[in-house]
C-alpha positions in Angstrom: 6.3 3.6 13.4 5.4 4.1 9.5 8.5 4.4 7.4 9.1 4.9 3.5 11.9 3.9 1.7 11.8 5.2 -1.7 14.3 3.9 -4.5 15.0 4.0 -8.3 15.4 7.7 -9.3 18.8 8.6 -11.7 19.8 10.5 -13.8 18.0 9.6 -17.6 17.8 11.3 -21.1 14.2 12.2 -22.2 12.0 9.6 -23.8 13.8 7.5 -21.4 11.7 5.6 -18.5 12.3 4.7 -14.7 10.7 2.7 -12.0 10.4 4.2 -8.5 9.9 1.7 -5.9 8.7 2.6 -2.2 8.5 0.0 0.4 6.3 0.6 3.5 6.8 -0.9 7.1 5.0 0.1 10.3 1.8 -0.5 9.4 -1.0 -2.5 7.7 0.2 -1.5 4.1 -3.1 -3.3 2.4 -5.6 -1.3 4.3 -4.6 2.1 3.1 -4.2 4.1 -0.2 -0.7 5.3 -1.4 0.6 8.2 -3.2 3.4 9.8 -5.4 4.1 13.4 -5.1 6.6 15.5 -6.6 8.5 18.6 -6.0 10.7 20.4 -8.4 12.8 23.0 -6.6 11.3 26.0 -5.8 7.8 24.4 -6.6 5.4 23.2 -4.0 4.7 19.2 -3.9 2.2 17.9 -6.2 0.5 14.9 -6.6 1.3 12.6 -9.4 -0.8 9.5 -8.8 -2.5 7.8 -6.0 -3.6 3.8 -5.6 -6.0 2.3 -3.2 -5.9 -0.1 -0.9 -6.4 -2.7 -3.3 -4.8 -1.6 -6.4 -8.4 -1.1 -8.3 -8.9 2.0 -8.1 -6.4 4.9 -9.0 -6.1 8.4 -9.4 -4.0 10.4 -11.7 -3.0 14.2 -12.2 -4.0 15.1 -15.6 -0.4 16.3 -16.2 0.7 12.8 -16.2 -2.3 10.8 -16.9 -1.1 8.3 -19.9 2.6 8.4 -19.2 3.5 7.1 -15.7 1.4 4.0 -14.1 1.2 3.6 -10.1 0.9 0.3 -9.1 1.1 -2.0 -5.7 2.0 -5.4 -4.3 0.4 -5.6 -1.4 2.3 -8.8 -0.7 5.8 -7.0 -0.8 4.8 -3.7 0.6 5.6 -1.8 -2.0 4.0 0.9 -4.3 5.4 1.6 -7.9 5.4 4.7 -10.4 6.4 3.2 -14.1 7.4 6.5 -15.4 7.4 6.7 -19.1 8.4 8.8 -22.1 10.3 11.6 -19.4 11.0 15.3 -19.9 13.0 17.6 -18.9 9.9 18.8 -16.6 9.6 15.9 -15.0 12.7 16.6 -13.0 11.8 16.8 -9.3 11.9 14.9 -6.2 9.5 12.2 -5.7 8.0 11.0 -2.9 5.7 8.6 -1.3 2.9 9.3 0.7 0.3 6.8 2.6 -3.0 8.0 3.6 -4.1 9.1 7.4 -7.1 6.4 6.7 -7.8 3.4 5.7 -9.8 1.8 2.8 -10.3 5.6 1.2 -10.9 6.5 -2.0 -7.6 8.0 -3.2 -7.0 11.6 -4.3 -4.7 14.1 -5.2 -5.2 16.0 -2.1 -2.1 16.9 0.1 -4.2 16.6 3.4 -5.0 12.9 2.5 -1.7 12.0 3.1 0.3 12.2 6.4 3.7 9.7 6.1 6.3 9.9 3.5 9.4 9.2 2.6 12.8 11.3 2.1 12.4 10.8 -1.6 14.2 9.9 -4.8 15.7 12.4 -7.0 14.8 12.5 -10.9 16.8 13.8 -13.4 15.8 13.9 -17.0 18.4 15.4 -19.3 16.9 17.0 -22.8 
């Protein structure tokens, strides 16, 4: 059974940064691509960034291309989101997602995706 654990939201002031962590058990982690997705309330979940299998290949929403970096250690089971210079708008839930597939090109698309986590609440205070 696939579970995610995700980890390292808070409360922060803008220009500040956080690291969310998500650990994944139940399956082959290396073999498939990962995603972080947000949702602010009242807004539908959106994807932030997405990793391959390997960590060589990685996808990012052009609202937060340059700020945040996904990562991965394969070896830990664990996929990252450094998530720099915050705003107020980046207040939202965030969650993990691993793809239905392995060894796929990541994306930004919902459907890609079919486990996640219960999340980790950001907070960035102007």
């Amino acid at each position: 059974q696939v579970q995610l654990v995700e980890s390292g939201g808070g409360l922060v002031q803008a220009g500040g940064s956080l690291r969310l962590s998500c650990a994944a058990s139940g399956r082959t982690f290396s073999n498939y691509a990962m995603g972080w997705f947000r949702q602010a309330p009242g807004k539908e979940r959106e994807c932030v960034a997405a990793i391959n299998w390997s960590g060589f290949n990685t996808y990012y929403a052009a609202s937060w291309q340059g700020r945040h970096i996904i990562s991965r250690d394969n070896a830990k089971n664990t996929v990252y989101l450094q998530m720099n210079s915050l705003r107020p708008e980046d207040t939202a839930d965030y969650y993990c997602e691993l793809d239905s597939r392995p060894y796929r090109t990541p994306t930004g698309g919902r459907n890609q995706y079919v486990y996640w986590g219960q999340g980790t609440q950001v907070t960035v205070s102007s």
